[in-house]
SELUM-695382 format. One line per 3 residues: number of its first residue (from 1); their letters; for each residue x, y, z of C-alpha. Coordinates in Angstrom, 2 decimals. Layout:
<nodes>
NUM> a> X,Y,Z; ...
</nodes>
This chain:
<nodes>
1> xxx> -103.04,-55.55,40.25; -101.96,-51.89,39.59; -98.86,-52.14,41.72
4> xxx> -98.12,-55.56,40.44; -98.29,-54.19,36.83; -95.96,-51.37,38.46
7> xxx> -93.35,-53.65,39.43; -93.61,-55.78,36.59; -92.65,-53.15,34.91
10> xxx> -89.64,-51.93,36.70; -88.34,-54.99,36.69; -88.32,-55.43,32.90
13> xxx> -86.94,-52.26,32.97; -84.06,-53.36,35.02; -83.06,-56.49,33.19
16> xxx> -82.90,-54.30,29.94; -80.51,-51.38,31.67; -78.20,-54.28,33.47
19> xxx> -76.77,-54.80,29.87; -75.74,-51.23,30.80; -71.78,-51.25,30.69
22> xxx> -70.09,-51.12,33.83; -68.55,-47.48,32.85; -65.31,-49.46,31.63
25> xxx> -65.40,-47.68,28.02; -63.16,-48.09,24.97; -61.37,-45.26,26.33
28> xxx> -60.95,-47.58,29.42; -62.51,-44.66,31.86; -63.54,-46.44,34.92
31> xxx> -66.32,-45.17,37.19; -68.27,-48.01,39.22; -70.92,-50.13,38.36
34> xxx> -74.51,-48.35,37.84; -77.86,-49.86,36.83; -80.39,-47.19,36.60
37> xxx> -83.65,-48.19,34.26; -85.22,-45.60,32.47; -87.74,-46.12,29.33
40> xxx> -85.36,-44.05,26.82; -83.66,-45.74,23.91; -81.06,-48.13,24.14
43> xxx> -78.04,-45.60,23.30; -79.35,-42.84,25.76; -79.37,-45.90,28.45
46> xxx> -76.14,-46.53,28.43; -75.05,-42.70,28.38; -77.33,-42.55,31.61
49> xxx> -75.95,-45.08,33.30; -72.41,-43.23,32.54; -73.94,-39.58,33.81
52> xxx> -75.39,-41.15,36.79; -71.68,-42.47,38.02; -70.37,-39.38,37.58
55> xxx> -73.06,-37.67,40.06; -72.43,-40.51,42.29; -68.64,-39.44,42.51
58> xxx> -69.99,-35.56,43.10; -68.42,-34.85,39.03; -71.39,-32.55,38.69
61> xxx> -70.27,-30.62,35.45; -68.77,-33.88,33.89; -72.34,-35.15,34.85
64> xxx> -74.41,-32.64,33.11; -72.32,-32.76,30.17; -73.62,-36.84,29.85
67> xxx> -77.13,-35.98,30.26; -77.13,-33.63,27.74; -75.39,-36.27,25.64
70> xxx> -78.86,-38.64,26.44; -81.22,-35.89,25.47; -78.66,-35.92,22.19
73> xxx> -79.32,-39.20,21.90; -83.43,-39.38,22.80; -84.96,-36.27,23.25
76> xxx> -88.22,-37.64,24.90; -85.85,-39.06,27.67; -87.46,-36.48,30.39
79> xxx> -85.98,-38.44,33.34; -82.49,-36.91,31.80; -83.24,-33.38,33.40
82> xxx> -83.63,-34.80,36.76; -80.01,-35.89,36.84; -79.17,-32.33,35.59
85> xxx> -81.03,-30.99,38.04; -79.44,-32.87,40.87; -75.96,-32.41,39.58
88> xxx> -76.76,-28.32,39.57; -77.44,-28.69,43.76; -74.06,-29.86,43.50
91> xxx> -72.57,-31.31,46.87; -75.18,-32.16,49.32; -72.45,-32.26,52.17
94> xxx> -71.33,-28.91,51.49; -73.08,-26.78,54.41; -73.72,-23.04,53.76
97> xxx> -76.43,-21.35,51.07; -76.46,-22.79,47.38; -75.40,-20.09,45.10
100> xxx> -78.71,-18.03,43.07; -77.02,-19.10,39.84; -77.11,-22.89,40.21
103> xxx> -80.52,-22.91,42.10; -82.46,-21.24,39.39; -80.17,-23.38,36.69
106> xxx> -81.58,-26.02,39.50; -85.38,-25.14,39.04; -84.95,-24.70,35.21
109> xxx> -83.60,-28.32,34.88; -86.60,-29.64,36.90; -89.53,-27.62,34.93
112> xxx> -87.98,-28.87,31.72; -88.36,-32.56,33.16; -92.12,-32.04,33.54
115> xxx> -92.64,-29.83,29.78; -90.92,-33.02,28.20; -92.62,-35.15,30.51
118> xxx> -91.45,-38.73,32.03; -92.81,-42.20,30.51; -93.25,-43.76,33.35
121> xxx> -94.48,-43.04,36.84; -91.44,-43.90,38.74; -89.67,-41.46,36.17
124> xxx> -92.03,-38.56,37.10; -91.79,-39.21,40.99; -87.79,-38.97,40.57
127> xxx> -88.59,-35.46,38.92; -91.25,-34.43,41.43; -89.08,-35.18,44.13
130> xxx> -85.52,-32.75,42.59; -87.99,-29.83,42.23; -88.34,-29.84,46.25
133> xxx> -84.96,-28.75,46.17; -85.81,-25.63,43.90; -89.48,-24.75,44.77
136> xxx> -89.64,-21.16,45.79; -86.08,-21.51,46.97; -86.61,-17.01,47.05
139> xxx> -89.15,-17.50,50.38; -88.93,-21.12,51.49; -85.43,-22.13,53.66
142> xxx> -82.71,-24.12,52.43; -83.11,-27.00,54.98; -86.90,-26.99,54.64
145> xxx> -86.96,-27.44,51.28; -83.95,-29.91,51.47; -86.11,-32.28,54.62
148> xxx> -88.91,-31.68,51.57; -86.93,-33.55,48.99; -85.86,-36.50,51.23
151> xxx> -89.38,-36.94,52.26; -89.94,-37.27,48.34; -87.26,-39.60,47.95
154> xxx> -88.61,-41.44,50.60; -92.02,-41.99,49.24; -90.23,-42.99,45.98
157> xxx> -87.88,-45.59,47.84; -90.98,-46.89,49.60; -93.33,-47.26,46.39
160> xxx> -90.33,-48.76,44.52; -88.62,-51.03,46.82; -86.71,-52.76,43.96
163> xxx> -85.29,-49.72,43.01; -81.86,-49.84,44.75; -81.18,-45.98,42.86
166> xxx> -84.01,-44.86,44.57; -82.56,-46.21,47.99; -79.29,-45.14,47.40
169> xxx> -80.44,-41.13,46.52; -83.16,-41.46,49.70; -80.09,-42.39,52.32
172> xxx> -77.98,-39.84,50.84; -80.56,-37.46,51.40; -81.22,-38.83,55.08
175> xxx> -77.33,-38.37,55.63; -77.05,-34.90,54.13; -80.00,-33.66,55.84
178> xxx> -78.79,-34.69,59.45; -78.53,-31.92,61.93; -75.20,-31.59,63.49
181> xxx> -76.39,-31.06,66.87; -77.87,-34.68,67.05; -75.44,-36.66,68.93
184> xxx> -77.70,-40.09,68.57; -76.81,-39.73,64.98; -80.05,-41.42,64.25
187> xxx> -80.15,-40.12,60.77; -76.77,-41.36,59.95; -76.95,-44.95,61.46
190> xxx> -80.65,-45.55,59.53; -78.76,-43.91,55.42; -75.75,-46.69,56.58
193> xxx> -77.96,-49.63,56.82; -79.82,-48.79,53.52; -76.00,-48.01,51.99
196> xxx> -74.15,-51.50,53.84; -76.98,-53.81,52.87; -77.11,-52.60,49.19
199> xxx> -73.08,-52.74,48.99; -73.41,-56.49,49.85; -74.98,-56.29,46.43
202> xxx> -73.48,-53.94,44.47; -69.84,-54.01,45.80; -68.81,-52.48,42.63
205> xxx> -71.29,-49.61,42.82; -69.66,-46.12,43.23; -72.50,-44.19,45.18
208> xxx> -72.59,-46.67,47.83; -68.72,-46.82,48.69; -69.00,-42.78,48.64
211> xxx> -72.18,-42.43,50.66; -70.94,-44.87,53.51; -67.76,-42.68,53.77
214> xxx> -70.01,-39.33,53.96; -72.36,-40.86,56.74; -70.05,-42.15,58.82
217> xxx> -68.03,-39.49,58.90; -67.91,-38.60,62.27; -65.79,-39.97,64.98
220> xxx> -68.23,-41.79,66.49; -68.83,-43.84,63.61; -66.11,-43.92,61.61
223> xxx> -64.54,-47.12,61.91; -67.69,-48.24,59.99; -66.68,-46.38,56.83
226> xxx> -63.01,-48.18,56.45; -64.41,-51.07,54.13; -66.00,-48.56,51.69
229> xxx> -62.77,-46.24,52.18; -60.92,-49.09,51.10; -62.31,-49.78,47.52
232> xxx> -63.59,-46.40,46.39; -60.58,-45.45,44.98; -60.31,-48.69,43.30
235> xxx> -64.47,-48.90,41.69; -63.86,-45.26,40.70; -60.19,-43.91,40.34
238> xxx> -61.12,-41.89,37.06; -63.11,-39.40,39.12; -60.70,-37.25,41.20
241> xxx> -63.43,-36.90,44.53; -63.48,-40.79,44.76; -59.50,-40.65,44.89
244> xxx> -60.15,-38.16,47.78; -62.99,-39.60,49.62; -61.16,-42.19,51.55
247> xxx> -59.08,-39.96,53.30; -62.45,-38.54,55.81; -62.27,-42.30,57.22
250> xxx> -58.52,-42.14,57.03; -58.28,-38.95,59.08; -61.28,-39.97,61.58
253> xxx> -59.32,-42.74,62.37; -56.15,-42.09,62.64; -54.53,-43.64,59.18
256> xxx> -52.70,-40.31,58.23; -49.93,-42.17,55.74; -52.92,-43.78,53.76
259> xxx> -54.78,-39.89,54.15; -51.66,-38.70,53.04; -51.24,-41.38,49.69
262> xxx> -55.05,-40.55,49.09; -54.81,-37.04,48.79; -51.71,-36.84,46.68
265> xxx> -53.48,-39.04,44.13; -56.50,-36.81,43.89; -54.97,-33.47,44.27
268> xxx> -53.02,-35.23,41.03; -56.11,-36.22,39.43; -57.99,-32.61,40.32
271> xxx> -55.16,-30.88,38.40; -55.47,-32.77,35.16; -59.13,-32.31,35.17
274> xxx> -58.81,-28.60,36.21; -61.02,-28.82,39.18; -58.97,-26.24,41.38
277> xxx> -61.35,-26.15,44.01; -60.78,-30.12,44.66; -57.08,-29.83,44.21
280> xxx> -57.07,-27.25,46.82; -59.63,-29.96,49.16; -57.06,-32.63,48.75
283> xxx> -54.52,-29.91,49.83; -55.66,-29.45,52.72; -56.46,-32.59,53.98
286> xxx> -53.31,-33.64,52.84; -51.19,-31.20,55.05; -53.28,-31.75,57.64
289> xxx> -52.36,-35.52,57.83; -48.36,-34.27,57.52; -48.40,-32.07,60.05
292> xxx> -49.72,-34.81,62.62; -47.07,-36.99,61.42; -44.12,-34.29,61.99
295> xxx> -43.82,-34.55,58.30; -43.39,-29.92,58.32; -40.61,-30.64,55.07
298> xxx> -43.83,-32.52,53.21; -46.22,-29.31,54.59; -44.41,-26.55,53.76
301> xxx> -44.17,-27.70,49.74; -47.92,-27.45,49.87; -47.80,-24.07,51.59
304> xxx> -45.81,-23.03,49.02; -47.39,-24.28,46.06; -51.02,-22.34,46.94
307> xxx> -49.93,-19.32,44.56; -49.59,-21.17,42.14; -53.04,-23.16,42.64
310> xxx> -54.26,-20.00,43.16; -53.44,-18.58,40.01; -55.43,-21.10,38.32
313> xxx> -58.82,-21.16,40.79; -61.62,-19.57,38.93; -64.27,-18.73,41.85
316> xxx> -66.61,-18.38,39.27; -66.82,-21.98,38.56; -69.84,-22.95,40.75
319> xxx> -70.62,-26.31,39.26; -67.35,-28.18,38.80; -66.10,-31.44,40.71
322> xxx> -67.10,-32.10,44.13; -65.59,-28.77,45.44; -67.33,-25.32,45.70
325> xxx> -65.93,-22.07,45.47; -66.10,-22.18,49.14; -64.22,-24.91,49.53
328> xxx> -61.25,-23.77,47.38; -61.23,-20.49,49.27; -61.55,-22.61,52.88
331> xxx> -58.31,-24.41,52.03; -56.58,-21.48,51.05; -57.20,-19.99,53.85
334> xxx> -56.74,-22.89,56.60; -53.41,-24.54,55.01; -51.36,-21.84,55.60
337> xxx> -52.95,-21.24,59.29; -52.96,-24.73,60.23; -49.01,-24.71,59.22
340> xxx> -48.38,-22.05,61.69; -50.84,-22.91,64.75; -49.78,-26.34,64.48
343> xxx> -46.56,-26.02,64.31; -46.60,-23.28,67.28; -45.42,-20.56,65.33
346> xxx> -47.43,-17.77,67.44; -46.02,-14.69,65.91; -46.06,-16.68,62.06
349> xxx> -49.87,-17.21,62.74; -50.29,-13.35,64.37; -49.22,-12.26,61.01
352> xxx> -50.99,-14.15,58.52; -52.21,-11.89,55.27; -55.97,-11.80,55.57
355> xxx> -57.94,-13.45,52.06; -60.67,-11.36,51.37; -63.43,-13.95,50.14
358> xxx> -67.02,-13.72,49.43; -67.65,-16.36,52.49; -67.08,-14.62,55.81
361> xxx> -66.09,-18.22,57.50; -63.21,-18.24,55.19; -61.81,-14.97,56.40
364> xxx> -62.84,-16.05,60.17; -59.94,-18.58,59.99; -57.68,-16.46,59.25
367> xxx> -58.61,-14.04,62.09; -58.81,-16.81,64.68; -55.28,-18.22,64.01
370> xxx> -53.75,-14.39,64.29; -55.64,-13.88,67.21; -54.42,-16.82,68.55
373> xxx> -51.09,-16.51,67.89; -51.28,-12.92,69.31; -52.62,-14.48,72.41
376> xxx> -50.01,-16.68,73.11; -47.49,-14.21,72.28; -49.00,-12.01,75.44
379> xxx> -50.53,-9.54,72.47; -53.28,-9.06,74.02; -54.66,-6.11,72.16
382> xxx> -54.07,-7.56,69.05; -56.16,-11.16,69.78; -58.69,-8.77,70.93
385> xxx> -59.15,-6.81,67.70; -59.56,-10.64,66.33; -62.46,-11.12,68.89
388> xxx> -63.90,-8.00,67.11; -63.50,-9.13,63.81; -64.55,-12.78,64.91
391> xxx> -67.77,-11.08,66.78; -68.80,-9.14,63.31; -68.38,-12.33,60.98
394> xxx> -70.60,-14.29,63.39; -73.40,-11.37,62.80; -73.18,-11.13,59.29
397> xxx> -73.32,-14.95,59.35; -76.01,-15.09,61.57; -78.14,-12.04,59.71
400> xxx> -77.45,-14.38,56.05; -78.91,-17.50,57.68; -76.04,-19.02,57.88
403> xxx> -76.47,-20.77,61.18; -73.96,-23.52,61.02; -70.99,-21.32,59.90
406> xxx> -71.80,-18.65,62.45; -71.84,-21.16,65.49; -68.57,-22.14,64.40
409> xxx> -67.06,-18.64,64.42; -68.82,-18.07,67.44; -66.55,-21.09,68.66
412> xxx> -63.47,-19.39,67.20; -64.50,-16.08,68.85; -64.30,-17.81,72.36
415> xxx> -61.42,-19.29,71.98; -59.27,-16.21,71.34; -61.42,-14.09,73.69
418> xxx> -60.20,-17.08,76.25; -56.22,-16.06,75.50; -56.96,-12.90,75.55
421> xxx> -58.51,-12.89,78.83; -55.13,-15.30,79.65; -52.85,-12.52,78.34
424> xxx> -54.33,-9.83,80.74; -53.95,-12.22,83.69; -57.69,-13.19,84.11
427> xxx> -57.63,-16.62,84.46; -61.28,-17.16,85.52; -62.64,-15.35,82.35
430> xxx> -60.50,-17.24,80.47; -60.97,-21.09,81.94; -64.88,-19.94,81.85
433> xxx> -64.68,-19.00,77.77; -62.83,-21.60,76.72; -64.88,-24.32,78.71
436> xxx> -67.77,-22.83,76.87; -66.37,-23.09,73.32; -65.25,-26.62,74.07
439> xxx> -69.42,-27.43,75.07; -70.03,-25.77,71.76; -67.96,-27.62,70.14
442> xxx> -69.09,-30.83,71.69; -72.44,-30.29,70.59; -71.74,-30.02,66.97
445> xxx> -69.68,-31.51,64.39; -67.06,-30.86,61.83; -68.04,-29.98,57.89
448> xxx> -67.21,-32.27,55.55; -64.72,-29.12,54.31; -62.24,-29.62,56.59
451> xxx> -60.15,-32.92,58.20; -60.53,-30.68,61.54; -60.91,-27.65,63.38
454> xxx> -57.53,-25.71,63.23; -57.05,-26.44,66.67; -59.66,-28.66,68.83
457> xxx> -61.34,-26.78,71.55; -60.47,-29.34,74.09; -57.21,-29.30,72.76
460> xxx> -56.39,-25.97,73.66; -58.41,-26.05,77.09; -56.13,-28.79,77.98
463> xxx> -53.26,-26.80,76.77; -53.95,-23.44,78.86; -54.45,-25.99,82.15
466> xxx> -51.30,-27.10,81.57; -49.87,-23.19,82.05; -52.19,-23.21,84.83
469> xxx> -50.49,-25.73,86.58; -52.88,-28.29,86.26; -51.97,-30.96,84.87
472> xxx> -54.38,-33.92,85.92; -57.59,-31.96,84.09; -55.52,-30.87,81.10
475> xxx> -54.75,-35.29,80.85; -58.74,-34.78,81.05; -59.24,-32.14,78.59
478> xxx> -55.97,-34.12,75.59; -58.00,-37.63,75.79; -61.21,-36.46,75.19
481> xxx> -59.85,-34.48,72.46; -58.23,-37.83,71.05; -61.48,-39.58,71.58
484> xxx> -62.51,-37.51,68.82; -59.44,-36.56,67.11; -57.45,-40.09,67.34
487> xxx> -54.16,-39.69,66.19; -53.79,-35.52,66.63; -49.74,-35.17,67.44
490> xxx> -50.61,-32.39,69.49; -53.15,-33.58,71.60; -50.91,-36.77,71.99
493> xxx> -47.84,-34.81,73.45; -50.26,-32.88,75.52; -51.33,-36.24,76.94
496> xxx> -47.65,-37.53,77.81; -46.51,-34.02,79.29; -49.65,-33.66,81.30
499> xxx> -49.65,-37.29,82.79; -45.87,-37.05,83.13; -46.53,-33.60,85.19
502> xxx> -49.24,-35.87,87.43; -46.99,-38.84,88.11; -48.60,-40.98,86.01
505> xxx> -45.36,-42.81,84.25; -47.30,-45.14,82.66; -50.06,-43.12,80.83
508> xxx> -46.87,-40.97,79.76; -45.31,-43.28,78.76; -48.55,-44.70,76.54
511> xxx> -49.17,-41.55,75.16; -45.11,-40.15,74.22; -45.26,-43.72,72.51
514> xxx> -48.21,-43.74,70.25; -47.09,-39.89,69.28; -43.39,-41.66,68.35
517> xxx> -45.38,-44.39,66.19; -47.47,-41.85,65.09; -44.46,-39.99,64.14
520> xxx> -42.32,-43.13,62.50; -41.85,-40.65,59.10; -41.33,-37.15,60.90
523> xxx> -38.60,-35.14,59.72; -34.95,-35.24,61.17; -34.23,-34.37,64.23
526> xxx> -37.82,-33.13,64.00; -40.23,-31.08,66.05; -39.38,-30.22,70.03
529> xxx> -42.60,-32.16,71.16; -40.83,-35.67,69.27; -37.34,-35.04,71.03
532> xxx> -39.00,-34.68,74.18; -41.35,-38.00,73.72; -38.03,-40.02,72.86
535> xxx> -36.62,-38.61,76.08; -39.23,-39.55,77.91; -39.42,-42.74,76.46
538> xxx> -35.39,-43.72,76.81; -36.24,-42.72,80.46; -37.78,-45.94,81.65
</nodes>
């Protein structure tokens, strides 16, 4: 009878909140569809339903801003501070420590949930569960106390089945709370049925489209994503991240032109809303996709614009859009080394101006792409003082607790140690480092920060075969990376010269042909890799 009563309830609840406006407003601001009942007044409903869309989209301070306009509205609406308090862990995805400021912002939000209390029992379990987040965040871990909330969330999605919020916020917690290192991705597949079924339902919903897109967003799974990639933009194109979002499926899979359109929209859309740190984002997944497409004209605009981003990115802006400080300070740092490694610019990359940063990862790209460039130059003192600089990030990571970021240095660290080791003539030490940074590799996966690693492991291990005169396992080494990395120009000309160096015409010829169609909008006469393809390919 109790739990009938219970759902009775909710369900009256419901009706009332689906005369909720679909976030279409006078001022024609479009931001999805979103139903979520609460037992404050009618106005403060409707500004609810607005706040929660803009969390949904990851426009955290945009997000607060609407639930303090409910508690303007209804001051007993309690249920109000656990959407604040959710917007202040800002994005979920975002690997690396939460900054002190917005955590005990965080924990404030959720104790003034429980002083003004929640009418309803669902109400209070949604604020029970947001303090997990918080609780003694000094002594307990991040990821404990994040696997603490999505337990909560999943005792709310269970009690309140009806609920589809309370499904949606339990499989984003599933997917942000899956550990890289599992390659089943059992976490992953179990958040996309909860998200696909609900989507059936709520097609105009912007949570789902963006969750799908977040936990498929690994290579393995990405093809699953492309429906949701497909409409976000179009249920939410007034928030900037949801102009964005499409492009992880885009780049998973290949689609750089439609990463490309993506980005320039919300890197457009960041601007006007003066979230620099999502400009920057769109950046660099933006000259990421030109720079597989031979598009360098296209990349070097964006190169050139960063100081003036620059000048406008406040790093002291820790709740904003979707993007962190980090993240603005990752893109600065990686577009302007991806433009050089890419492009094999060795002694462009060996001197790139180090960004001092308060996130060591940030400055560890830097160091990897001189070192790298120093290696292939023959310098091998210089990549070496990189391994040095590489080795003490990956400590202070380490020391911090910042395990995922270190293991991704420590990546990094092998892979110039391995040209090093080239440089000086030791072959074995080298083959035997960069083998081991490509197993590393394998066993993890990429943050949702970046479209890519600034150059896949495999990539290069296939690379320095190749200038060990061996080309059948550097064919090996190019199509697992594209396995992974579908689409990557220069894993695709590493494919066509390797099979072409093993007498297998007709994988070259496969491979110098997707990199050409790849390549329909590269500049003119374009890179040396492209003239050598349409040689090949007028060769047959």
């Amino acid at each position: 009878m109790v739990r009938a009563a219970v759902v009775a309830g909710f369900v009256l609840a419901l009706a009332a909140s689906c005369q909720a406006q679909e976030h279409q407003h006078g001022n024609s601001e479009k931001l999805g569809t979103v139903h979520f009942a609460t037992s404050c007044n009618e106005v403060a409903q409707k500004e609810f339903n607005r706040a929660v869309a803009l969390l949904h989209s990851f426009q955290f301070s945009r997000a607060i801003e609407g639930f303090n306009a409910v508690l303007g509205e209804d001051a007993t609406c309690g249920i109000a501070y656990w959407g604040t308090a959710l917007s202040d862990w800002s994005n979920p995805f975002a690997p690396g420590m939460k900054d002190k400021s917005q955590l005990q912002a965080g924990r404030e939000s959720a104790e003034r949930g429980k002083t003004v209390g929640a009418k309803t029992e669902r109400e209070r379990a949604y604020l029970g569960a947001v303090g997990k987040l918080y609780s003694d965040y000094e002594g307990t871990p991040q990821r404990a106390r994040l696997i603490a909330y999505r337990d909560a969330m999943g005792e709310v999605a269970a009690k309140y089945p009806e609920d589809h919020e309370a499904q949606i916020f339990y499989a984003l917690a599933i997917a942000a709370s899956e550990d890289p290192a599992d390659k089943t991705y059992a976490g992953r597949l179990k958040a996309g049925a909860i998200l696909e079924k609900l989507f059936e339902q709520e097609p105009a919903h912007p949570g789902l489209a963006h969750y799908i897109i977040h936990t498929y967003d690994v290579a393995a799974l990405a093809g699953r994503a492309l429906v949701a990639a497909r409409r976000y933009s179009e249920i939410a194109p007034d928030a900037p991240h949801a102009l964005h979002m499409p492009s992880h499926t885009f780049t998973r899979t290949g689609y750089w032109q439609d990463s490309i359109d993506s980005n320039i929209a919300a890197a457009a859309a960041a601007r006007r809303e003066g979230q620099t740190a999502e400009e920057l984002h769109a950046s660099d997944y933006e000259i990421y996709a030109y720079l597989q497409t031979g598009q360098d004209d296209a990349a070097r605009r964006i190169v050139d614009s960063l100081p003036e981003i620059a000048s406008r990115f406040d790093p002291k802006a820790v709740i904003s859009g979707a993007g962190s400080p980090s993240t603005g300070y990752f893109a600065l740092a990686a577009i302007p080394a991806r433009y050089a490694l890419e492009r094999r610019e060795w002694k462009q990359a060996a001197q790139l101006t180090q960004l001092e940063t308060p996130f060591p990862h940030t400055e560890a790209m830097t160091w990897f792409a001189r070192g790298l460039g120093a290696g292939q130059l023959g310098q091998a003192q210089a990549a070496r003082e990189s391994v040095a600089a590489l080795k003490q990030i990956r400590e202070r990571l380490f020391k911090v607790g910042e395990n995922y970021w270190a293991q991704q240095v420590e990546i990094q660290e092998l892979e110039v140690g391995a040209w090093a080791a080239l440089a000086e003539g030791k072959k074995e030490e080298a083959l035997r480092q960069m083998k081991s940074a490509a197993g590393l590799e394998d066993g993890t996966e990429k943050s949702a920060v970046t479209p890519g690693p600034l150059a896949p492991a495999r990539e290069l291990l296939g690379e320095m075969l190749l200038e060990m005169k061996e080309p059948a396992q550097a064919l090996e080494q190019f199509e697992a990376t594209l396995t992974k990395e579908p689409g990557r120009l220069r894993a695709l000309y590493g494919a066509g010269r390797a099979a072409q160096l093993s007498g297998r015409r007709e994988a070259s010829q496969k491979y110098f042909g997707e990199l050409l169609k790849v390549c329909g909008r590269a500049d003119k006469p374009g890179r040396a890799e492209i003239l050598e393809a349409q040689r090949a390919i007028s060769q047959k």
